[in-house]
C-alpha positions as CSV (number, residue, x, y, z in Angstrom):
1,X,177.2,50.7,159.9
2,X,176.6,52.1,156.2
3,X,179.1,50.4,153.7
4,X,179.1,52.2,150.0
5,X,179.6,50.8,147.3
6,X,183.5,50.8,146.1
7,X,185.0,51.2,149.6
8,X,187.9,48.6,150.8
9,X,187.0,46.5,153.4
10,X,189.4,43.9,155.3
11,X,187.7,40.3,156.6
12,X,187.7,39.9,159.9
13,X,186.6,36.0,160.2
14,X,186.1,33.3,158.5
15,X,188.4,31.2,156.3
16,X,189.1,34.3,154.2
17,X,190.4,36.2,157.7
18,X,192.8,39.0,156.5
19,X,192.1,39.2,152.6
20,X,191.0,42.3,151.2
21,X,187.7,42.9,149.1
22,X,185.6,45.8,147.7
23,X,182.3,46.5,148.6
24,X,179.5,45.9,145.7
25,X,176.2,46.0,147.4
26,X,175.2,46.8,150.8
27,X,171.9,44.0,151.9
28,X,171.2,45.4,155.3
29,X,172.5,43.1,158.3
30,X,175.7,41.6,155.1
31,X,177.6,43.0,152.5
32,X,178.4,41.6,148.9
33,X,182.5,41.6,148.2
34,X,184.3,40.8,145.4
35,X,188.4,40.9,144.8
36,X,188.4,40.5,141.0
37,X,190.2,37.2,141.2
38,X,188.4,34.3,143.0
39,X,185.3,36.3,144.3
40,X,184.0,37.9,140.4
41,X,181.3,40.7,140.3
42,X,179.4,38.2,139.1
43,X,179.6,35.2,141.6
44,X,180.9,38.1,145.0
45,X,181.1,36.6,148.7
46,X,177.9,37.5,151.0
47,X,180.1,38.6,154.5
48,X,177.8,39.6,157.5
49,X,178.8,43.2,158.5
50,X,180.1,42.2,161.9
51,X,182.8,40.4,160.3
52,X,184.6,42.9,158.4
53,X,186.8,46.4,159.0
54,X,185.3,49.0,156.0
55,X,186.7,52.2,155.3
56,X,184.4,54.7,154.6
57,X,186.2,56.6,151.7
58,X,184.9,54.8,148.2
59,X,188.5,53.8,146.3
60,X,186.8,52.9,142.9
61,X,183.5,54.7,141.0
62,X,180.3,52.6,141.9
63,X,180.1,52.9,138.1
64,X,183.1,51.4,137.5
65,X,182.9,48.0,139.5
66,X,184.2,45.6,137.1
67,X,186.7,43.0,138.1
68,X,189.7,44.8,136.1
69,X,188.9,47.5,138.1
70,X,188.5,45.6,141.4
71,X,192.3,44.1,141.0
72,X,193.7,47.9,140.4
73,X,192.5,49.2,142.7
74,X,193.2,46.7,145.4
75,X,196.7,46.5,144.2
76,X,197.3,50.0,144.6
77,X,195.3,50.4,148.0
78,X,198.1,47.6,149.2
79,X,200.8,49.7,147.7
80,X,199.8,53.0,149.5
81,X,198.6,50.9,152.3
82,X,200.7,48.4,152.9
83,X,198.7,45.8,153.5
């Protein structure tokens, strides 16, 4: 599976099961997340691929990946969502 930068993406495992990240970088067989809050652009969570759900439509710029922009645009994916 190809995971692009800025797309939503739901954990699957783990002691974070059910929290809701964006994508930052895709390393092959993982997947670098951040949420803005506790996992920063500059410290993200490394999640092996198999363990999370990743929509394929980008919700925020790659260009844009800051964690201001992280928290908007989770908290509106959750609004539209409802997640």
């Amino acid at each position: 599976m190809r995971c692009e930068a800025g797309c939503l993406a739901r954990s699957l495992a783990g002691h974070d099961k059910d929290e809701y990240y964006i994508i930052l970088s895709d390393l092959g067989r993982f997947v670098t997340v951040a949420d803005g809050k506790v996992r920063t652009v500059a410290a993200p969570k490394r999640k092996n691929k198999k363990h999370i759900q990743a929509d394929r439509t980008p919700v925020i710029g790659a260009a844009a990946l800051t964690d201001e922009n992280i928290r908007r645009a989770l908290a509106s994916c959750k609004s539209h969502y409802c997640i």
